[in-house]
LOVEXMI-721557 format. One record per atom (N, C-alpha, C): residue in one letter; atom name; z, y, x. Coordinates in Angstrom, 2 decimals, padded with zeros to 5 digits, m for minus. Atoms other than C-alpha are relative to their C-alpha. Example, Ala and Ser with C-alpha at 12.3 -4.5 7.8 and 13.67 -1.06 7.14 Angstrom:
<rs>
R residu atome       Z       Y       X
R      A     N  000.00 m001.19  000.89
R      A    CA  007.80 m004.50  012.30
R      A     C  000.00  001.20  000.90
R      S     N m000.06 m001.19 m000.82
R      S    CA  007.14 m001.06  013.67
R      S     C  000.73  001.09 m000.77
</rs>
This chain:
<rs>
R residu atome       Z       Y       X
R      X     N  000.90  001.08 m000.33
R      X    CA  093.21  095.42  126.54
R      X     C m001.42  000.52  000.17
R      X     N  001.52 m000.41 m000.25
R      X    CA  090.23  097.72  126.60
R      X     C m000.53 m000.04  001.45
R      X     N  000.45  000.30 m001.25
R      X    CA  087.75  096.42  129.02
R      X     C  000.31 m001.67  000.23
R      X     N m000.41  001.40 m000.08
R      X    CA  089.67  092.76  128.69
R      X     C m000.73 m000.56 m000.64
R      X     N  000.29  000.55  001.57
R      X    CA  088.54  092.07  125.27
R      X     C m001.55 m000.09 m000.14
R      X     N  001.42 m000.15 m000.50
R      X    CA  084.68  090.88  125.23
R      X     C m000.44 m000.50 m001.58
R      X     N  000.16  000.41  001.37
R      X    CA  084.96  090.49  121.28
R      X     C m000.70  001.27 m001.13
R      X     N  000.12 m001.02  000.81
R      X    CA  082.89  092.65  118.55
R      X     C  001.41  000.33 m000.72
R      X     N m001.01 m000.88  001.22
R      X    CA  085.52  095.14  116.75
R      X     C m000.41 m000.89 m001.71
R      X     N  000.14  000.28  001.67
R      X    CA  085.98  093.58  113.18
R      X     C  001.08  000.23 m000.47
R      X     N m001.04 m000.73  000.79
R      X    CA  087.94  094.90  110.12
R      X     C  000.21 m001.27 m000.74
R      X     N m001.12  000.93  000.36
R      X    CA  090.61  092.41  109.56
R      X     C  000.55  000.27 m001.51
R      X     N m000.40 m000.15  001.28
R      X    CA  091.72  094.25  106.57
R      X     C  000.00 m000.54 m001.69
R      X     N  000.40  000.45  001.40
R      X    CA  090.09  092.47  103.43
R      X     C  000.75 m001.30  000.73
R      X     N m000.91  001.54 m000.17
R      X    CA  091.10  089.03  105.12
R      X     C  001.50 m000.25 m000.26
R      X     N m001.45 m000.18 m000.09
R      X    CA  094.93  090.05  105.73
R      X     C  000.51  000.28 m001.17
R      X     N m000.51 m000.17  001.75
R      X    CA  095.07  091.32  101.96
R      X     C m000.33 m001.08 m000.10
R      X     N m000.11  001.27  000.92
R      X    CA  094.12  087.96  100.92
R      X     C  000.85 m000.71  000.13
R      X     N m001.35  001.11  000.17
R      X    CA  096.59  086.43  102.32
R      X     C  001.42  000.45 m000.54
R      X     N m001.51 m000.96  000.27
R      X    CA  099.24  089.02  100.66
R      X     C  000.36 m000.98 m001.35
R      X     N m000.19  000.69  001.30
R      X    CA  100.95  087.47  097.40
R      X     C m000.12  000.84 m001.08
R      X     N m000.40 m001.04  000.78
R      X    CA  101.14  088.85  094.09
R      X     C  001.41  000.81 m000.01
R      X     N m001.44 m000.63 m000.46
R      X    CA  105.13  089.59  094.96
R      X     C m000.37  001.67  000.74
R      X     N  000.04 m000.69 m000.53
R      X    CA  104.08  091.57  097.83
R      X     C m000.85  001.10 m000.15
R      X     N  000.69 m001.44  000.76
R      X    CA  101.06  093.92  096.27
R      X     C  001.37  000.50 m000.93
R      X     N m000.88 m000.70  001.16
R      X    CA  103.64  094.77  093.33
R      X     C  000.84  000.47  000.85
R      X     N m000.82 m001.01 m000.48
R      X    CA  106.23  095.82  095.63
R      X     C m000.88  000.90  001.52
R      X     N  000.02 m001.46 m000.92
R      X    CA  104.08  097.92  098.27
R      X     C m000.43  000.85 m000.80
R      X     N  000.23 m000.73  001.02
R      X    CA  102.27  099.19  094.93
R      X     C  001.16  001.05 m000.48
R      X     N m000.99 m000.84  000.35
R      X    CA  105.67  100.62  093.88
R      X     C  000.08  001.03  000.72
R      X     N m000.55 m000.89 m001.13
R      X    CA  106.07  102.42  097.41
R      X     C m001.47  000.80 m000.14
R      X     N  000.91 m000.96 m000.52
R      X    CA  102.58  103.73  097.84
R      X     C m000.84  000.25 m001.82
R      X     N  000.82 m000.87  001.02
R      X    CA  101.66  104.67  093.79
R      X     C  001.02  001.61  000.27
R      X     N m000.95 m001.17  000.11
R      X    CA  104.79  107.40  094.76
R      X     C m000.92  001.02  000.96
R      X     N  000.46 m000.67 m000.95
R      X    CA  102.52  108.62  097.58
R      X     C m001.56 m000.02 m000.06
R      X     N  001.79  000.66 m000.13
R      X    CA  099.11  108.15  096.31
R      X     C m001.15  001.47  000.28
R      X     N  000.69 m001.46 m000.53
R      X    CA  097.98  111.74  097.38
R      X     C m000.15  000.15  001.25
R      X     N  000.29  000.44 m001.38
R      X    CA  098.56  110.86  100.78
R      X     C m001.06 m001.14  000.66
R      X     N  001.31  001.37  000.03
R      X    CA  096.62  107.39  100.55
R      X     C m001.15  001.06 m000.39
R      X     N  001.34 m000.42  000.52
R      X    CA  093.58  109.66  098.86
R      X     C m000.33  000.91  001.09
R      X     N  000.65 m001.09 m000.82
R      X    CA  093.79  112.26  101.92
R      X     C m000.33 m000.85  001.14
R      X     N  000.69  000.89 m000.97
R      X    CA  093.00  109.53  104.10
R      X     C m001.13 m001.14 m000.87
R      X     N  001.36  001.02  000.70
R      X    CA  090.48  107.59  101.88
R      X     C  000.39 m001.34 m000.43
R      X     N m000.62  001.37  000.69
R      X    CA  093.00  104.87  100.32
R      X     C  000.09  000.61 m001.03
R      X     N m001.23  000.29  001.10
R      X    CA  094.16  103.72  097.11
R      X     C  000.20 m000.52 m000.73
R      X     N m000.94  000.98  001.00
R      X    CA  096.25  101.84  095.08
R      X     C m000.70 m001.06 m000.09
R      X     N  000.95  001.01  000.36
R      X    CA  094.72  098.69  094.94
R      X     C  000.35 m001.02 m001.61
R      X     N m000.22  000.53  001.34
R      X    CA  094.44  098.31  091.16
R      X     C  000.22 m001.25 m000.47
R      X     N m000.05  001.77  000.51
R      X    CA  095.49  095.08  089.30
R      X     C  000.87 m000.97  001.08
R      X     N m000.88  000.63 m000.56
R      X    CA  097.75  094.72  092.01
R      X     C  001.47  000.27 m000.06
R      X     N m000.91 m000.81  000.39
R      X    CA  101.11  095.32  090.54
R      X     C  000.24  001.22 m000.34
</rs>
């Protein structure tokens, strides 16, 4: 769509976690505390207090 799209870039990310449940942090928590060296080599992680 580049060139279509006549909208500032914004980071969706904090919004889209809010709408996550506590269910769903606790189980991606499970998947990504196994990989949390990978999340840190890109500048994530774990989002504490969430399962």
């Amino acid at each position: 769509m580049k060139g279509q799209y006549h909208e500032m870039l914004t980071d969706m990310n904090a919004r889209q976690i809010a709408r996550l449940g506590a269910e769903d942090l606790a189980a991606f928590n499970r998947v990504f505390r196994r990989h949390e060296d990978v999340l840190a080599h890109f500048g994530y992680a774990v989002m504490e207090g969430a399962g």
